[in-house]
C-alpha positions, 0 to 999 in steps of 0.5 A, a space after each residue: 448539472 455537471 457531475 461530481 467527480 470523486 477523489 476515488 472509487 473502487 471500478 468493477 466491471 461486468 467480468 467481475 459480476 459473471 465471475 461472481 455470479 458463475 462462481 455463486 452457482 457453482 455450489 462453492 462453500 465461499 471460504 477460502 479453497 482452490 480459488 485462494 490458493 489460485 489467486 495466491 499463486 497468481 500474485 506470486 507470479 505477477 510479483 516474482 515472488 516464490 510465495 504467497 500468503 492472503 489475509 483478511 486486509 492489508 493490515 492483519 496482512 503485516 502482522 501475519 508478516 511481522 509475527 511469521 519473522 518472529 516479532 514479539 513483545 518489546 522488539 523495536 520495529 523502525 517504521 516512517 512517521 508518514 504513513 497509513 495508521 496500519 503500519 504502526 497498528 500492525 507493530 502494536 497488534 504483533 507486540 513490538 514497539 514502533 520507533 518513527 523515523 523520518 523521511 526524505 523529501 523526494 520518495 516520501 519513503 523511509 530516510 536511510 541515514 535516520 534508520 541507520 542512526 535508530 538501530 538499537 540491540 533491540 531492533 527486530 524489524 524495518 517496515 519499509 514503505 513504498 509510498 504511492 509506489 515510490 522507492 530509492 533507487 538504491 532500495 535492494 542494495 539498503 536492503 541487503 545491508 539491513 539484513 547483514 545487520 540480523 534485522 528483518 525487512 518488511 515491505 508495506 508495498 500496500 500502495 505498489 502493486 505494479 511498481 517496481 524498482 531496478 526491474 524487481 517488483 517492489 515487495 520482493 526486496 525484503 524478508 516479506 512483501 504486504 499488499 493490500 486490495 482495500 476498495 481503492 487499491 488498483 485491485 480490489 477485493 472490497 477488503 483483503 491482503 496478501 504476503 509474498 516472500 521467498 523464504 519457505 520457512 517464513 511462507 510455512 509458519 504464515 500458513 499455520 498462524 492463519 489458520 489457527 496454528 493447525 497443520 491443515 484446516 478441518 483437523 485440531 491439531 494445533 502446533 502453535 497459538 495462531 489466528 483465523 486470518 483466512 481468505 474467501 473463494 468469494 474474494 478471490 474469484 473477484 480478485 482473479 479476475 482483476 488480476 486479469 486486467 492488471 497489465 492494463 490497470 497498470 497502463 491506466 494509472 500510468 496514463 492517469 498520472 502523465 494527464 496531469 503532469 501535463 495539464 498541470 504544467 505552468 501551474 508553478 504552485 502546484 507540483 507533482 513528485 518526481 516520478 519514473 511512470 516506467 518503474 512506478 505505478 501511483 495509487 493516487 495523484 498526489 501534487 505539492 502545495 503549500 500548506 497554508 492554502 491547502 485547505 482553501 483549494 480543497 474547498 475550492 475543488 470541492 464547491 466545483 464538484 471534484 473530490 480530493 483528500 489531504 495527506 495521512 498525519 505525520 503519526 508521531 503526533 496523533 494521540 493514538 500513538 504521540 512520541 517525542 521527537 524531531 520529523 520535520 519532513 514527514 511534518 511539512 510533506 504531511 501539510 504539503 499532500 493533496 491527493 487529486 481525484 485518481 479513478 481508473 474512471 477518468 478520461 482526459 477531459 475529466 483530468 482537465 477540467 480538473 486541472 483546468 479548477 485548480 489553474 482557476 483557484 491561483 489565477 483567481 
């Protein structure tokens, strides 16, 4: 029987195993301590990043970066419509309200004319998010106008450790920089999130916000109200290690994304989004198809033995947070995105047998 190939899969290697196993018998406490604090300084200087500051996930992550740039109650925080539930929940969680913005159809990030058009007296904050790694090209400069404005620009680069944009590490850009190492990211720590930033006082307050609003941990000294968002040693040993081979993580995916670039080519149903593999580094593959059939070749696939995954829902709409107003292009991208098996696991013959499926389902 041929064996099923998954849309995703966390990879962990030996290394990762001997690291844990070394770091278990080494009479460590597992809370975050000196391996925290050296994977944090490792994420900063992989990113260019002055500091960093790791959380529990990727989400608590933005709320640690949101509350240290003093987001609070009724601050308007203008987010896409077409993005992972956490970039809104984080606004929620830190006491702002979310105001949706649409996107534009070639990035699948943030449309810069609709935010310009969004700001208020009341806008505290712009998450931007790097959609599978992707930007405009002109991000710093959007950035830097923002900013004049007296508004915070926060980047959910969740999707985009190894990207780039003008030769800066996406997440560099704005005020703070949010990663995430969930189970599917490039690097994983099962769960887990960092904050990088270059400005010391926002670095300073996260530092006390994670750990209860104390100066230090083991003291009760509390100069403001915060939170237990701490790290593990066990996480970070694990993280270490990944980081390690990121260079050649980053080779991979790249590779993994030109695969199918190729051997999807004359497939003329089926695109895939324009992507700089010098600058861009994709979490997953995602391809464009219509959406009446999406469903159908998932299915498709699926009887086949691949997994796939259809895009997130453009949020505006989701009973959890439903808003008026007008998002046709987070809407029809939205119905558009399938994402395509992406594990570092795959080789080529995996990618077109794959592909080979999909070519099947049109010719059929």
């Amino acid at each position: 029987m041929t064996a099923f190939i998954p849309q995703m899969e966390p990879v962990v290697s030996d290394a990762d195993v001997s690291a844990v196993n070394a770091y278990m018998r080494s009479g460590g406490w597992l809370t975050e301590f000196e391996q925290t604090r050296r994977f944090e300084q490792q994420i900063a200087d992989f990113t260019g990043a002055q500091h960093c500051a790791v959380a529990p996930s990727g989400t608590l992550a933005l709320f640690l970066a949101l509350a240290a740039c003093d987001v609070g109650r009724d601050d308007e925080v203008i987010v896409p419509d077409l993005t992972m539930a956490a970039t809104a929940t984080a606004v929620l969680l830190a006491g702002g309200k979310v105001v949706f913005a649409d996107i534009e159809p070639n990035t699948f990030c943030l449309d810069i004319s609709r935010v310009e058009e969004l700001m208020t007296p009341r806008t505290k904050a712009i998450v931007f998010v790097s959609l599978n790694g992707r930007s405009p090209g002109n991000l710093a400069d959007v950035v830097t106008r923002w900013q004049r404005r007296g508004v915070r620009v926060i980047e959910d680069a969740a999707q985009a450790l190894g990207s780039y944009v003008g030769g800066r590490h996406l997440g560099t850009l704005g005020d703070c920089g949010c990663l995430s190492f969930s189970s599917q990211k490039i690097v994983t720590t099962g769960q887990g999130g960092a904050v990088v930033t270059s400005d010391e006082q926002v670095h300073a307050t996260m530092r006390l916000l994670r750990d209860f609003g104390r100066t230090e941990g083991g003291t009760d000294r509390y100069l403001r109200v915060g939170w237990n968002l701490k790290f593990t040693d066990l996480q970070a040993v694990i993280g270490i290690e990944q980081l390690r081979r990121l260079p050649t993580l980053i080779e991979q995916k790249r590779q993994l994304f030109a695969w199918y670039r190729e051997l999807l080519g004359g497939v003329t149903e089926v695109s895939l989004p324009r992507t700089d593999l010098t600058q861009v580094t994709p979490w997953f593959v995602d391809v464009l198809v219509e959406a009446d059939v999406r469903d159908r070749l998932a299915e498709h696939l699926r009887q086949a033995g691949i997994g796939t995954r259809p895009c997130y829902p453009a949020l505006h709409a989701e009973p959890a947070f439903r808003l008026d107003g007008s998002f046709p292009v987070a809407q029809e991208i939205s119905a558009r995105i399938l994402w395509l098996p992406s594990s570092l696991r795959l080789g080529r013959d995996d990618v077109a047998r794959i592909c080979d499926t999909i070519r099947a389902f049109y010719r059929s």
